[in-house]
Kinemage of the C-alpha trace (Angstrom):
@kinemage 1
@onewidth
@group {chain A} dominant
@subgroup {mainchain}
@vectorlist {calphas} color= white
{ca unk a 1} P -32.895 -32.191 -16.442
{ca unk a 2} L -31.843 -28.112 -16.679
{ca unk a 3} L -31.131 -26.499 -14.060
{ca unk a 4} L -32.749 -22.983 -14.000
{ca unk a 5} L -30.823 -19.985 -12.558
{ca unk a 6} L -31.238 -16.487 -11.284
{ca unk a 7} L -28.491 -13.681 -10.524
{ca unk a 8} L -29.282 -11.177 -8.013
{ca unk a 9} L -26.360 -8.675 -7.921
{ca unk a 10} L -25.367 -7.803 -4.140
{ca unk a 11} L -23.556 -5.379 -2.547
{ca unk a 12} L -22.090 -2.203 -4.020
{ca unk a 13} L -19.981 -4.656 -5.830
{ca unk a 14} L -22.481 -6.116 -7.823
{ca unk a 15} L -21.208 -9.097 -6.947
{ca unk a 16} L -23.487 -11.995 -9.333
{ca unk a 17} L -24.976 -14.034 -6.109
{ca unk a 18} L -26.529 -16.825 -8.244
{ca unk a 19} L -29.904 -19.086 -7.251
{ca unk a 20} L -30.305 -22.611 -8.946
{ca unk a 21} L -32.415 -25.054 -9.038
{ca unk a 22} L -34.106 -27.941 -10.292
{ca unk a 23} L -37.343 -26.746 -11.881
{ca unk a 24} L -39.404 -30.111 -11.425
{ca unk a 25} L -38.484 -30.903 -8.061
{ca unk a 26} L -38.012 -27.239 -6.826
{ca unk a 27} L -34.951 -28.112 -5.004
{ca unk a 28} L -31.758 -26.212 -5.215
{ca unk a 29} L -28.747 -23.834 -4.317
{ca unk a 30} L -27.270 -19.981 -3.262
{ca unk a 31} L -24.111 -19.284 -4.547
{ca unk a 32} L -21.857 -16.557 -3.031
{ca unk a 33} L -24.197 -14.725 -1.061
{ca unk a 34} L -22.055 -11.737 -0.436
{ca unk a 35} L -24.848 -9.363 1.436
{ca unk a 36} L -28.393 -7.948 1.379
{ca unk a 37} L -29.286 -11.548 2.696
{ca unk a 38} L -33.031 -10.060 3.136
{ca unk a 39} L -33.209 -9.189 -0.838
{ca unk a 40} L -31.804 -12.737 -1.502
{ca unk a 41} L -34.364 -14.823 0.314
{ca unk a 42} L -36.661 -13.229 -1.084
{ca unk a 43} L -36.005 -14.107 -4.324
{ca unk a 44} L -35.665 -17.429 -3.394
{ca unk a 45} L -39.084 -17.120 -2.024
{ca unk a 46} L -40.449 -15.625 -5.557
{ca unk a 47} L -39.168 -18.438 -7.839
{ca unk a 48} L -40.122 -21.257 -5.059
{ca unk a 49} L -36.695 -22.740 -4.436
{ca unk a 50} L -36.207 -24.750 -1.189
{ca unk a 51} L -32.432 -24.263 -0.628
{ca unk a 52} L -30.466 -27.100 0.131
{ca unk a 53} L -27.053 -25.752 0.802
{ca unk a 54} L -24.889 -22.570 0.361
{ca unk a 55} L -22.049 -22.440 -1.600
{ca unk a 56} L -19.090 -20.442 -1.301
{ca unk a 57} L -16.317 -20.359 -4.268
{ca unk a 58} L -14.169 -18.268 -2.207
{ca unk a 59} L -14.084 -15.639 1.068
{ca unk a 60} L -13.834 -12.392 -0.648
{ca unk a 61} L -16.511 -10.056 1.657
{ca unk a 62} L -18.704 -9.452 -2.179
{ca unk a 63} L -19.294 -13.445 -2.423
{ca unk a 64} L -18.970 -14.524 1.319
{ca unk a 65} L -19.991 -11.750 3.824
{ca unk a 66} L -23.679 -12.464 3.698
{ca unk a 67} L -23.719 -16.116 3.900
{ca unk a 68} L -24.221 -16.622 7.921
{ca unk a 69} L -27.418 -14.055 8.120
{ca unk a 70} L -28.806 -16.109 4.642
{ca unk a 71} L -27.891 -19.338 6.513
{ca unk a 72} L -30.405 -17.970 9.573
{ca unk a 73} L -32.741 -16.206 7.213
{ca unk a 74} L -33.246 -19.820 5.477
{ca unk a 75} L -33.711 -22.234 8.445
{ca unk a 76} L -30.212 -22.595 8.934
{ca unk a 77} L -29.662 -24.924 5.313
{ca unk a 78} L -26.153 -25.618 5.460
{ca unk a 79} L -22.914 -23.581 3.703
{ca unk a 80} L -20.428 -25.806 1.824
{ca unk a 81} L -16.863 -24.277 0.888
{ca unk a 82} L -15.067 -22.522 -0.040
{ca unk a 83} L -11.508 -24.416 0.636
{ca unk a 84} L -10.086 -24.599 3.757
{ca unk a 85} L -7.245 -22.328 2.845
{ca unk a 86} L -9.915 -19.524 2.718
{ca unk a 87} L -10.379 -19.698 6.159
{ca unk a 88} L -8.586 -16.679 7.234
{ca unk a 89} L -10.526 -14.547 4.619
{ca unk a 90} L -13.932 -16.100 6.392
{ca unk a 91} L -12.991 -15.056 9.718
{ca unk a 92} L -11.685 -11.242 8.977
{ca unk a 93} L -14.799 -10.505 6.868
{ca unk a 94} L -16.072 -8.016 9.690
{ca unk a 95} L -13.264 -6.448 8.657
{ca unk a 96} L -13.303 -6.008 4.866
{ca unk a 97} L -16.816 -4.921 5.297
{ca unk a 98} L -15.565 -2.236 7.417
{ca unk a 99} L -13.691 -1.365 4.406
{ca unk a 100} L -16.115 -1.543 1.934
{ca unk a 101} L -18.512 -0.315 3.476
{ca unk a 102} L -20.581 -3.236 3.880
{ca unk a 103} L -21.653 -3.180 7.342
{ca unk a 104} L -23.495 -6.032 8.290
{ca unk a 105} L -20.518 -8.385 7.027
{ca unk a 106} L -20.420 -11.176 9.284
{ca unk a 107} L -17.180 -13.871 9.771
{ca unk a 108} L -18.460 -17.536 9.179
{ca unk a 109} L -17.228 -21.082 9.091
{ca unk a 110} L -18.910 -23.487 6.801
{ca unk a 111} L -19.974 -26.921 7.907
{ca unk a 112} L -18.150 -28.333 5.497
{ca unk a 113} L -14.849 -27.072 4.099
{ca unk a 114} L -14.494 -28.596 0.078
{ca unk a 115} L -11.390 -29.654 -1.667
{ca unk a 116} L -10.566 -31.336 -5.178
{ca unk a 117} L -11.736 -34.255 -6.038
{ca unk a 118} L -15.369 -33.478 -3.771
{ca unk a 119} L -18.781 -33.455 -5.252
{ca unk a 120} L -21.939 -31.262 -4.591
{ca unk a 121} L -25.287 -31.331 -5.579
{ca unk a 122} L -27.776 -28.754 -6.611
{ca unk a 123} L -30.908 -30.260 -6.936
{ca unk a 124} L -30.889 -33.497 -8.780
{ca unk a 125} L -27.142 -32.451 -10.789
{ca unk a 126} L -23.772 -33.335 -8.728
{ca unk a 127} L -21.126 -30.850 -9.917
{ca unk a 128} L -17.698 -31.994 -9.248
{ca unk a 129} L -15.278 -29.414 -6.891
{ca unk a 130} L -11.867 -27.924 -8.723
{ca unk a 131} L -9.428 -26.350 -6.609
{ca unk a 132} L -8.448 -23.512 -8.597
{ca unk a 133} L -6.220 -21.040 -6.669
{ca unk a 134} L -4.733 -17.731 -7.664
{ca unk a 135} L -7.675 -15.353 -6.691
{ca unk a 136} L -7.592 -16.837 -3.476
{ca unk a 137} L -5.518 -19.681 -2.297
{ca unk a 138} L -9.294 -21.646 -1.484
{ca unk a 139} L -11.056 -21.101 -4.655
{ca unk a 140} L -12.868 -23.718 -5.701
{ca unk a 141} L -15.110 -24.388 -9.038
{ca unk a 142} L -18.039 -26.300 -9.483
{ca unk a 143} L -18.455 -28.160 -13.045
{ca unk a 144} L -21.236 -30.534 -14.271
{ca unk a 145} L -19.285 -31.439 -17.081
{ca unk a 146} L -22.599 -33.859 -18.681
{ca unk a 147} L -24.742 -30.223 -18.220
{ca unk a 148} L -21.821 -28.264 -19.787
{ca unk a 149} L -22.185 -26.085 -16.870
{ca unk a 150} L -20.045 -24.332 -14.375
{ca unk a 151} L -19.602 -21.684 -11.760
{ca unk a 152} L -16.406 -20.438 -11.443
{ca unk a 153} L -16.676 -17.262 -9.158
{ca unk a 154} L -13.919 -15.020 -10.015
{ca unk a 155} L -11.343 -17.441 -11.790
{ca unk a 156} L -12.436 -16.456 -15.053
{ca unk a 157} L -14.330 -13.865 -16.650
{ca unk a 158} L -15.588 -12.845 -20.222
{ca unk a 159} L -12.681 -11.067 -21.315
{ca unk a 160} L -10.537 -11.171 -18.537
{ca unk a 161} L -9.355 -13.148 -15.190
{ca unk a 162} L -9.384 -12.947 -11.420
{ca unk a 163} L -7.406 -10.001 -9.890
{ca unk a 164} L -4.144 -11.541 -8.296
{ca unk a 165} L -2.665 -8.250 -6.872
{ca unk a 166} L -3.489 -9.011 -3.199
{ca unk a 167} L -0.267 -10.440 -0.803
{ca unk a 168} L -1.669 -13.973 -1.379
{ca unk a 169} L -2.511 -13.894 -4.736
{ca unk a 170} L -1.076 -15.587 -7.400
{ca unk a 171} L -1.120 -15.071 -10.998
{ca unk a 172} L 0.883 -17.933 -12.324
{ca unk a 173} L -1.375 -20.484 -10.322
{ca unk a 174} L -4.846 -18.850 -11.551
{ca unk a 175} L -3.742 -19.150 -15.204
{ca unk a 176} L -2.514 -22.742 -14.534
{ca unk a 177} L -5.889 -23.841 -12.980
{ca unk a 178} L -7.767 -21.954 -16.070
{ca unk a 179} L -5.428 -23.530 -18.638
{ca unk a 180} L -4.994 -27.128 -17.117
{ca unk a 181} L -8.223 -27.486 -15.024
{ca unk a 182} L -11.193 -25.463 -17.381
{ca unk a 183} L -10.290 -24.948 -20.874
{ca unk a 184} L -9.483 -29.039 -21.205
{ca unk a 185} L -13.169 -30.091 -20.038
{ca unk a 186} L -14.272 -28.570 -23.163
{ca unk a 187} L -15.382 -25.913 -25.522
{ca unk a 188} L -19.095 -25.690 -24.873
{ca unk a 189} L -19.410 -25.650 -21.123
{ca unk a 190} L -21.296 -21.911 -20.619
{ca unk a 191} L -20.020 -20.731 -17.242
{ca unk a 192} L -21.727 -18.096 -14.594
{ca unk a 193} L -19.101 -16.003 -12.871
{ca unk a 194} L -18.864 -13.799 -10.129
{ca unk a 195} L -19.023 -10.176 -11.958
{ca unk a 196} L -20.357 -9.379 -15.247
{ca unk a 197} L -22.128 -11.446 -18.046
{ca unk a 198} L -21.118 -15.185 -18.105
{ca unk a 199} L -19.378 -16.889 -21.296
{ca unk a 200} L -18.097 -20.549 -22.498
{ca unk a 201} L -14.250 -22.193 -22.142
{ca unk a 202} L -14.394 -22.404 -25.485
{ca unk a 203} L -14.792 -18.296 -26.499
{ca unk a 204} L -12.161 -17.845 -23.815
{ca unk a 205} L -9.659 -20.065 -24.872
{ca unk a 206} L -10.263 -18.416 -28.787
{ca unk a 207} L -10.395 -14.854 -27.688
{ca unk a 208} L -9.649 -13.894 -23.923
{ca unk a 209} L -6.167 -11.915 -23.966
{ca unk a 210} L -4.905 -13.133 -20.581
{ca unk a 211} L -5.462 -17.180 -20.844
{ca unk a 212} L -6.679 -17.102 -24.547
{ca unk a 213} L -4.133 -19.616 -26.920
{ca unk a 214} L -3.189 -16.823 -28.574
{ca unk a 215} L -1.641 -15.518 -25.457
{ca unk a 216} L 0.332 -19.030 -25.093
{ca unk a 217} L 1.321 -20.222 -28.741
């Protein structure tokens, strides 16, 4: 039982919004739908899925500002996380579109906030929910350890890690969650993140230079 996926890169940010689903039942999941909502549900149309929920790993405008016009566009399916203490990034999103110059940015609340220790499904696969902050003080992770899958927005990338240079960001904490929350559930878990081509915890813990062991001998 595989789940299969498709990245359609939105916004001038090329932010990796990611579709999954189940391939035999058809059911399934959007993951950070930061914008261009319209190009979105139409690939959902194209491969068939019928969209259970939205999920949000954080509120970053590229992964979040699109999610209430997909949440219409889709029969109004509903949008799960990220973490509550997101919620001021959700409701300023207006806003950072402004700045980005993403203009039909709109602020949302999800109908259901997530925290550790939660579960989600997409399609017939329950991923358990990490809180892993630094990025954001909300990120969360979803991990089907059995699949060796996860989705880890913009914790970790291939080569490198979540930006912490914002006023709540916090490098010490993202490393932490990568180090003590990730790496541990093992070596061959490929993961999809939110920019760029995805990887495994295991190449990461050999080679990245930021959270890699040879950065912590």
């Amino acid at each position: 039982m595989t789940l299969k996926a498709a990245i359609v890169p939105v916004t001038p940010l090329q932010q990796n919004c990611a579709i999954l689903w189940d391939p035999e039942t058809g059911q399934g999941a959007v993951v950070d739908p930061g914008g261009d909502s319209e190009w979105v549900a139409e690939r959902v149309a194209a491969h068939g899925v019928t969209v259970e929920h939205i999920l949000l790993t954080h509120g970053h405008i590229d992964h979040a500002g699109g999610a209430a016009r997909l949440r219409r566009l889709l029969g109004g399916v509903p949008i799960l996380g990220p973490g509550i203490e997101d919620r001021f990034l959700l409701e300023e999103l207006p806003l950072a579109g402004a700045r980005f110059g993403i203009l039909d940015a709109e602020a949302v609340t999800p109908d259901r906030w997530l925290a550790e220790g939660d579960t989600i499904s997409i399609g017939r696969r329950e991923f358990a929910v990490l809180h892993c902050p630094g990025h954001t003080p909300g990120h969360v992770v979803f991990v089907d350890q059995p699949g060796k899958v996860a989705v880890v927005g913009d914790v970790l990338f291939r080569g490198s890690i979540g930006r912490t240079d914002f006023p709540y960001g916090d490098h010490a904490a993202l490393v932490g969650s990568i180090r003590s929350k990730l790496f541990p559930l093992g070596d061959d878990i490929a993961f999809l993140c939110g920019h760029g081509p995805g990887s495994s915890f295991g190449a990461e813990r050999r080679t990245n230079p930021f959270v890699g062991d040879r950065a912590f001998p």
